[in-house]
N, C-alpha and C positions, 0 to 999 in steps of 0.2 A: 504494500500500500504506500503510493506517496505520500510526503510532509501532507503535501497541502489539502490531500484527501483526508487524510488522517484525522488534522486539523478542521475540518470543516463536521465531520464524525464529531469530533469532541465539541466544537459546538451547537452542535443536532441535542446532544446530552445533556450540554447545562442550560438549553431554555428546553429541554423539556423536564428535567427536573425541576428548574423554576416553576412552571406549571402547575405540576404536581405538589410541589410544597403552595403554592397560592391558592389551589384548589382543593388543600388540605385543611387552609386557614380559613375557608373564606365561611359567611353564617348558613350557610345551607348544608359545605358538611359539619364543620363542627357542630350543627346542630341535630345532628341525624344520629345524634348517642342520647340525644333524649329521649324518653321511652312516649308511646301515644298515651292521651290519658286514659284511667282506668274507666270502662262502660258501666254503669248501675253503682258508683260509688256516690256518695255523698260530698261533697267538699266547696272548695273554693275557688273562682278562677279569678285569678289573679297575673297581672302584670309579672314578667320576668324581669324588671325591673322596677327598684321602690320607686324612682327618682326622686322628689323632694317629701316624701316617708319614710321613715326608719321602719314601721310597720307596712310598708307597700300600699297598693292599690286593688280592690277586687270590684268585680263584677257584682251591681247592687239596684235593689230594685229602692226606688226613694220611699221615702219615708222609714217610720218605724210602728212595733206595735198595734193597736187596732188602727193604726191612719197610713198603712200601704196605698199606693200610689198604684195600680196596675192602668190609670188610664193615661200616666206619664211615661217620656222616654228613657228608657236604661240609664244610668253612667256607672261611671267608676266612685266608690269612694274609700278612702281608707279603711283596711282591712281592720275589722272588727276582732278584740281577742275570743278564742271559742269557734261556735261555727252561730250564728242568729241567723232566722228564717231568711230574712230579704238576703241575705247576701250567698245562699247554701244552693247549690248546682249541682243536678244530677245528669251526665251525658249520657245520651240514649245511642241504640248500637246505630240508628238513622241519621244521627248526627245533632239530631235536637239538643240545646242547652235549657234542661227545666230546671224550674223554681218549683220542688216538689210539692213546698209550704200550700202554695198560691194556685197550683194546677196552671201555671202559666210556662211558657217556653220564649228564650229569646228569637225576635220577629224582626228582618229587616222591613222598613218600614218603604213599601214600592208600591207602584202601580202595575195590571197587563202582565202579569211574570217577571216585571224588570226593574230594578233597584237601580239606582242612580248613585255615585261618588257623594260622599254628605249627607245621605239619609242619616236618619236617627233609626234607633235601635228598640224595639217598643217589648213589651211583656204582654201577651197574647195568649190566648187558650191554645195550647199544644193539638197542631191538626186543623184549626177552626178553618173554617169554611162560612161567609157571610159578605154580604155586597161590598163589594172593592175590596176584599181582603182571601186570598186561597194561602193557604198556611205552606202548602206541601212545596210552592218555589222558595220561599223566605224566611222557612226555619232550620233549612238541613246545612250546617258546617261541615267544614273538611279542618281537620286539625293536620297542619302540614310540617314537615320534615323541618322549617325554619322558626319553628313554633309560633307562625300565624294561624292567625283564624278566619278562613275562608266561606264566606255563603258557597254552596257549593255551587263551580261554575261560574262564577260572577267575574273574578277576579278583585273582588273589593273583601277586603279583612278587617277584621273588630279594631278599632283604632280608637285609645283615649286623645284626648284633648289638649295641648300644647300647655294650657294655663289651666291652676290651679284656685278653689277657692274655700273660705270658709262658710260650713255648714251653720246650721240653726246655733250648732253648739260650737264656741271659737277654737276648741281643740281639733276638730275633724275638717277634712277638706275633702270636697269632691270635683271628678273634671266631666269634660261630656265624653258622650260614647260615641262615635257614627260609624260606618262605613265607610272606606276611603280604599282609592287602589291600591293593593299591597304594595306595588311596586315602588309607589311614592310616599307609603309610610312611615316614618320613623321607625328605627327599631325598637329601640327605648318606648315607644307609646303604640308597639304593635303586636309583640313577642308577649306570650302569655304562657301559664303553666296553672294545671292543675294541682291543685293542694288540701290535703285532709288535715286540716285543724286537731291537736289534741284537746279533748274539752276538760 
């Protein structure tokens, strides 16, 4: 083999190793060692990231006690210690995220089969069927290898809200919830994980 063949060999090598170490680091495999979350558990979904909580962010339905809210839209708010009804998620093997408390499931909020970037995120009767609303396009998620969370099909994933605020009480904060294209969403405000609370 000549030098210059040799050489050009050896640089075949290091940008494909380069490749492979970049395509080693990058968030879709590193995140491919996270396990999918568990089907018919009880828990919490929560942000994989606190950002400005030390106790993080979970998926919650507002309000508290006898004054739930199921006719307002989802958000996030600081994870609650324990597991309390509004904020407790059971994933269905269909992809539904229910609120077992409430008999509700999270619902992207669309028209015609089709969700739009920026809808809000509603709490809906798991399955309903009722004028302008078919449950079965806009409640089924794909939990994907990058730990977003996808309608299925859509291309748009569960995405908290940029800002932060305080709740009724000055110690808790809550952000909004929408759909947004995964591909343009933050990772910090798109990446989520399953989590079973010890009570």
């Amino acid at each position: 083999m000549s030098v210059s063949r040799f050489a050009a060999v050896l640089g075949m090598c290091a940008v494909l190793t380069a490749c492979n170490e970049s395509a080693a680091t990058s968030p879709a495999a590193s995140s491919a060692s996270f396990p999918k979350p568990p089907v018919g558990k009880i828990g919490q979904l929560r942000l994989a990231d606190n950002l400005d909580r030390a106790d993080g962010y979970c998926l919650d339905i507002l309000g508290s006690g006898d004054h739930i809210r199921t006719d307002m839209p989802l958000t996030v708010h600081n994870c609650k210690p324990g597991l309390y009804e509004d904020e407790a998620v059971m994933l269905e093997s269909d992809g539904k995220i229910h609120f077992p408390a409430y008999g509700v499931c999270a619902t992207a909020a669309g028209v015609n089969k089709t969700v739009l970037a920026g809808a809000a995120v509603m709490p809906r009767g798991c399955g309903e069927r009722s004028p302008f609303l078919e449950a079965q396009y806009l409640q089924h998620f794909v939990f994907r290898a990058d730990k977003r969370v996808e309608l299925s099909g859509s291309g748009l994933c569960l995405t908290a809200g940029a800002d932060s605020a305080s709740t009724f009480d000055p110690s808790h904060r809550w952000r909004s919830l929408s759909m947004q294209k995964c591909e343009d969403a933050p990772l910090a405000q798109s990446q989520w994980q399953f989590f079973e609370p010890k009570e």
